[in-house]
C-alpha positions as CSV (number, residue, x, y, z in Angstrom):
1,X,0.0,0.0,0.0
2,X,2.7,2.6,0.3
3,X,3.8,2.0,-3.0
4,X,0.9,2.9,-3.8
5,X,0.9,6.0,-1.9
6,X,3.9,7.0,-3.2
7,X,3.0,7.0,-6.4
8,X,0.2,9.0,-5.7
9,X,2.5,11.8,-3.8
10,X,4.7,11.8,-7.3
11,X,1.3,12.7,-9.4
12,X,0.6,15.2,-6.5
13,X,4.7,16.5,-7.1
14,X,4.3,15.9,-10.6
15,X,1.0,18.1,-10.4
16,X,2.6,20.9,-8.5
17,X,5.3,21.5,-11.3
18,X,2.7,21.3,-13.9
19,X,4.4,18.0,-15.5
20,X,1.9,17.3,-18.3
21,X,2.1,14.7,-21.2
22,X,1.4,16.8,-24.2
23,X,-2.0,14.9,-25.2
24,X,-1.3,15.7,-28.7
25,X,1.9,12.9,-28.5
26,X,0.3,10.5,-27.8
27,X,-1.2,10.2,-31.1
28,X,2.4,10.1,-32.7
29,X,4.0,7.9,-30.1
30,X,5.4,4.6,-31.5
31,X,4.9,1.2,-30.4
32,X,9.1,-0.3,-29.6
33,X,8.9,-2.7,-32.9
34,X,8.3,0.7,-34.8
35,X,12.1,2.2,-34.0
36,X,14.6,2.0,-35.5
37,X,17.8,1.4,-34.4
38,X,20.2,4.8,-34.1
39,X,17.1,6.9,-33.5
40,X,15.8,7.9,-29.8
41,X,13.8,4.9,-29.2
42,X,10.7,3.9,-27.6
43,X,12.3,4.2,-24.5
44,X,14.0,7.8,-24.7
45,X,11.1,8.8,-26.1
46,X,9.0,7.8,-23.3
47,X,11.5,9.9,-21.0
48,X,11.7,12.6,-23.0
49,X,7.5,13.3,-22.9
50,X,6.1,10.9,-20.2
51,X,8.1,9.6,-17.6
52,X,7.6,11.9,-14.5
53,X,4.4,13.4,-15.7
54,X,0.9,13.3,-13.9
55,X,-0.2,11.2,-16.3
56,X,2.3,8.6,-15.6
57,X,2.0,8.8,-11.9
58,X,-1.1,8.1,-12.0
59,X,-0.8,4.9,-14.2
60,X,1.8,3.5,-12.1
61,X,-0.9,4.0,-8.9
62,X,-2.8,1.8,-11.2
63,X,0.2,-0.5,-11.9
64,X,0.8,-0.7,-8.1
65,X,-3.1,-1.4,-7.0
66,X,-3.0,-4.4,-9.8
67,X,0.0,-5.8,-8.8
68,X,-1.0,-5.8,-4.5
69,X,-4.3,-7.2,-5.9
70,X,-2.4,-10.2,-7.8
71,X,0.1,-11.0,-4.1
72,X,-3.5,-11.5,-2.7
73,X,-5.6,-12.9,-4.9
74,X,-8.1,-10.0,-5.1
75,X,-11.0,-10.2,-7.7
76,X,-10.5,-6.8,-9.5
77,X,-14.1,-7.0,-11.0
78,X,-16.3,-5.8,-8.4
79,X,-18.8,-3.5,-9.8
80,X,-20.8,-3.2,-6.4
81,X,-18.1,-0.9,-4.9
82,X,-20.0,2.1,-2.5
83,X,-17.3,4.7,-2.6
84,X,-17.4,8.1,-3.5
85,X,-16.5,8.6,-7.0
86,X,-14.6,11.8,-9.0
87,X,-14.6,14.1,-9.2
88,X,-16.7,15.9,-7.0
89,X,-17.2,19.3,-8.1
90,X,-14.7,22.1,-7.1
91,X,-12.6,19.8,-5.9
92,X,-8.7,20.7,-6.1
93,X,-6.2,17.4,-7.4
94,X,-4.7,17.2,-3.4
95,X,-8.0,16.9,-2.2
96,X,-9.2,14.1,-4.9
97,X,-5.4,12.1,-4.2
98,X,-6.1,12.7,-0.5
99,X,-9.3,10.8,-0.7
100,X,-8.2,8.1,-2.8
101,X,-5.1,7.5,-0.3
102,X,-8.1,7.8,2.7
103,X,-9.7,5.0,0.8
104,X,-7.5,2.7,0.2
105,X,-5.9,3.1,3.8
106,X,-9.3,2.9,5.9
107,X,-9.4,-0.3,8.4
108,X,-12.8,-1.2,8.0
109,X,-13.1,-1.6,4.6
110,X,-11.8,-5.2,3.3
111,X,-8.8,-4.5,0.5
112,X,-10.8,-6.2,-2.5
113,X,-13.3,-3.0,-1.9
114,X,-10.5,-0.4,-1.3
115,X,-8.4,-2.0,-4.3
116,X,-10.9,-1.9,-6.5
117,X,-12.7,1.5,-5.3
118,X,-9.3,3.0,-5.6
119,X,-8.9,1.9,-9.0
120,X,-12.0,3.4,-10.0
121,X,-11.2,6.9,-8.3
122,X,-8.1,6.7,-10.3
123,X,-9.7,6.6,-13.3
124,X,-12.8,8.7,-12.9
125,X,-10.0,11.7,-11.8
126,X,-8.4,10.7,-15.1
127,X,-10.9,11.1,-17.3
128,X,-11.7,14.3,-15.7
129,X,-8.6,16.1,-16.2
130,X,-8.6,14.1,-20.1
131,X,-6.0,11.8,-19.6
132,X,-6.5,8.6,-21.6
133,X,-5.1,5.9,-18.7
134,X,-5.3,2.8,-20.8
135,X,-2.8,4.2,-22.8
136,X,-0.5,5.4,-20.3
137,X,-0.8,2.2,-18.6
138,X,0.2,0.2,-21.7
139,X,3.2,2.5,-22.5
140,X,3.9,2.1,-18.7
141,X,3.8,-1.7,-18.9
142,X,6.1,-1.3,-22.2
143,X,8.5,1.0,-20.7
144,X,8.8,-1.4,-17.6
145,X,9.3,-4.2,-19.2
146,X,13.3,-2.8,-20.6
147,X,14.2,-2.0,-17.5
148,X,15.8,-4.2,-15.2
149,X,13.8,-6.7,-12.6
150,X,12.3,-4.3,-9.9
151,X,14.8,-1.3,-11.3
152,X,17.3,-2.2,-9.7
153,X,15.2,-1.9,-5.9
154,X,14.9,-4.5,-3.2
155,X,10.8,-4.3,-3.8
């Protein structure tokens, strides 16, 4: 769960220096096969205009919630989750993260809920601000997989 966390504080650091992907990328991004070799690829790419941003804080949040659900088992499908949902209207990006870290750290909710409830806050504060998550999630995935195992971290 702090991983998660933390990745929520970088989107909230990430938000305070008003690190943006440029939506209009992400429409020219390249998949990695479509590189060639001598050229910036996929990867420095993906530092140059992603890494760091709000945008790709917020996916690895997401990345983070899936993976705690996998070490325990936790159905990621519930549809019958009764949390509030984002955003709520004047609400400032600290507030919204604030709420989603509230959720998923609250005692007497079981983790399936706050895992998935979580997820969806994630996503409905997304889609407010117009960020397309399913495709910073999959460049996310892509960019993770040519790094090294766990980055070079203990965990």
């Amino acid at each position: 769960m702090c991983l998660v966390i933390s990745e929520l504080m970088e989107s909230v650091e990430a938000h305070r220096k008003d690190r943006r992907t440029d939506q209009s990328l992400l429409a020219h991004f390249k998949d990695p096969g479509d590189y060639q070799p001598g050229r910036t690829g996929f990867t420095g790419y993906f530092e140059m205009y992603v890494k760091d941003t709000v945008e790709d804080e917020l996916a690895d949040a997401i990345i983070r919630i899936l993976d705690l659900a996998g070490a325990h088992n936790v159905n990621m499908n519930l549809r019958d989750v009764t949390r509030p949902m984002f955003p709520e209207n004047g609400s400032r990006y600290t507030e919204n993260i604030y709420q989603i870290v509230q959720t998923l750290v609250r005692d007497s909710v079981p983790l399936d809920v706050a895992l998935n409830a979580c997820r969806m806050q994630i996503c409905k504060l997304a889609e407010s601000m117009g960020i397309n998550i399913a495709w910073h999630i999959e460049k996310k995935m892509i960019y993770n997989a040519s790094r090294s195992y766990k980055h070079g971290k203990n965990y």
